[in-house]
C-alpha positions as MATLAB code, in Angstrom:
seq = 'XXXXXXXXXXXXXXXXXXXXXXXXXXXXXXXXXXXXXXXXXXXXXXXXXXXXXXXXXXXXXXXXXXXXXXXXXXXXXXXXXXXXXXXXXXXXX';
ca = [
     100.598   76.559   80.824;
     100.497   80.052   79.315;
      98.554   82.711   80.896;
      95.494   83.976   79.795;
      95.899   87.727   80.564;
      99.120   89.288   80.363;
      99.884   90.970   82.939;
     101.085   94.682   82.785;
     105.200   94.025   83.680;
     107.554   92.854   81.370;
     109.279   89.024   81.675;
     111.971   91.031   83.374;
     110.072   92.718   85.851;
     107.969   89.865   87.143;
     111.417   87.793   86.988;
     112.697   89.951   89.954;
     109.228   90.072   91.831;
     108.695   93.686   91.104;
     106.639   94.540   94.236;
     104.015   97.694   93.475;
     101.023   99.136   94.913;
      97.332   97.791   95.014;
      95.969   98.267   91.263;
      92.696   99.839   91.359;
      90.524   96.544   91.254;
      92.663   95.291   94.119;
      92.040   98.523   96.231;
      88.454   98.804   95.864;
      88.016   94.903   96.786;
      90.501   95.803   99.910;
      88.119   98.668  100.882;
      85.026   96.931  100.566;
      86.482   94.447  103.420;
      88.526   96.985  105.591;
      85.454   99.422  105.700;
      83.708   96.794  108.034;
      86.363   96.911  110.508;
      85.986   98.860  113.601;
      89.928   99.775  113.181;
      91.696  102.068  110.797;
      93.674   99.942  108.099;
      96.760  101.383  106.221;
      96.758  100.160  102.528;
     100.612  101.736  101.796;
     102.142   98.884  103.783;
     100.654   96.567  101.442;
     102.919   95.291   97.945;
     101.534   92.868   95.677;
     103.736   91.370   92.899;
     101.456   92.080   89.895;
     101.620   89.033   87.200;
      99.677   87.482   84.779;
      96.618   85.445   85.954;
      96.205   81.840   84.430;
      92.035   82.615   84.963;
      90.053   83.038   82.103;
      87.368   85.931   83.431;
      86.962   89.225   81.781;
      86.420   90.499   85.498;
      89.775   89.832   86.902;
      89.147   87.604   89.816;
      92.791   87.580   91.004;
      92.598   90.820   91.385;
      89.431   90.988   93.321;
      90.583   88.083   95.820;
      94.278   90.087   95.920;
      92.001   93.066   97.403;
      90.394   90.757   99.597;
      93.113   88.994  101.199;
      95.123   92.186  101.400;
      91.875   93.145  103.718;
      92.372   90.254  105.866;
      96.262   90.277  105.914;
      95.526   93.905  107.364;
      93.688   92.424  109.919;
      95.696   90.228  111.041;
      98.503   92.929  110.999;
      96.309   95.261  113.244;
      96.295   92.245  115.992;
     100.134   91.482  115.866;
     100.118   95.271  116.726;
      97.717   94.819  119.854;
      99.390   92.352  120.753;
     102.812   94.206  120.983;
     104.620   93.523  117.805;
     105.766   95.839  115.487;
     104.148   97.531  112.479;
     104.627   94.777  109.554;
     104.670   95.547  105.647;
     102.274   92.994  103.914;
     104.169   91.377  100.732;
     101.321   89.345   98.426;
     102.231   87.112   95.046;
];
């Protein structure tokens, strides 16, 4: 199947699962879910391998559910920490 939006790394890159940053779609999604928690969230320990996305939507849906489980990944994160274990970096393909 090929994708329907290329995504922004070369063959190489995505090859090697070239971890990066939240994109800006991505962050704003992740904000719009961690802004309802009664916590403070830390979106640096999050790395998503950015790729192409086999969805045909001029809005970028992977991105927006990438920014949305990020928020709940950061969620659970925040409990492991209540619950004693240590601070976790969140890794997302």
């Amino acid at each position: 199947m090929k994708p329907l939006v290329e995504g922004k790394l070369s063959a190489a890159h995505q090859k090697e699962k070239h971890m990066s940053p939240l994109n800006p779609v991505q962050e704003r999604a992740y904000w719009e879910v961690a802004k309802n928690f009664s916590f403070t969230t830390d979106s640096t320990k999050i790395d998503v391998t950015q790729g192409a996305s086999y969805v045909h939507s001029p809005l970028f849906l992977h991105d927006y559910a990438t920014g949305v489980i990020a928020g709940a990944a950061s969620a659970l994160e925040h409990l492991g920490q209540i619950r004693g274990l240590p601070s976790q970096s969140i890794h997302l393909d």
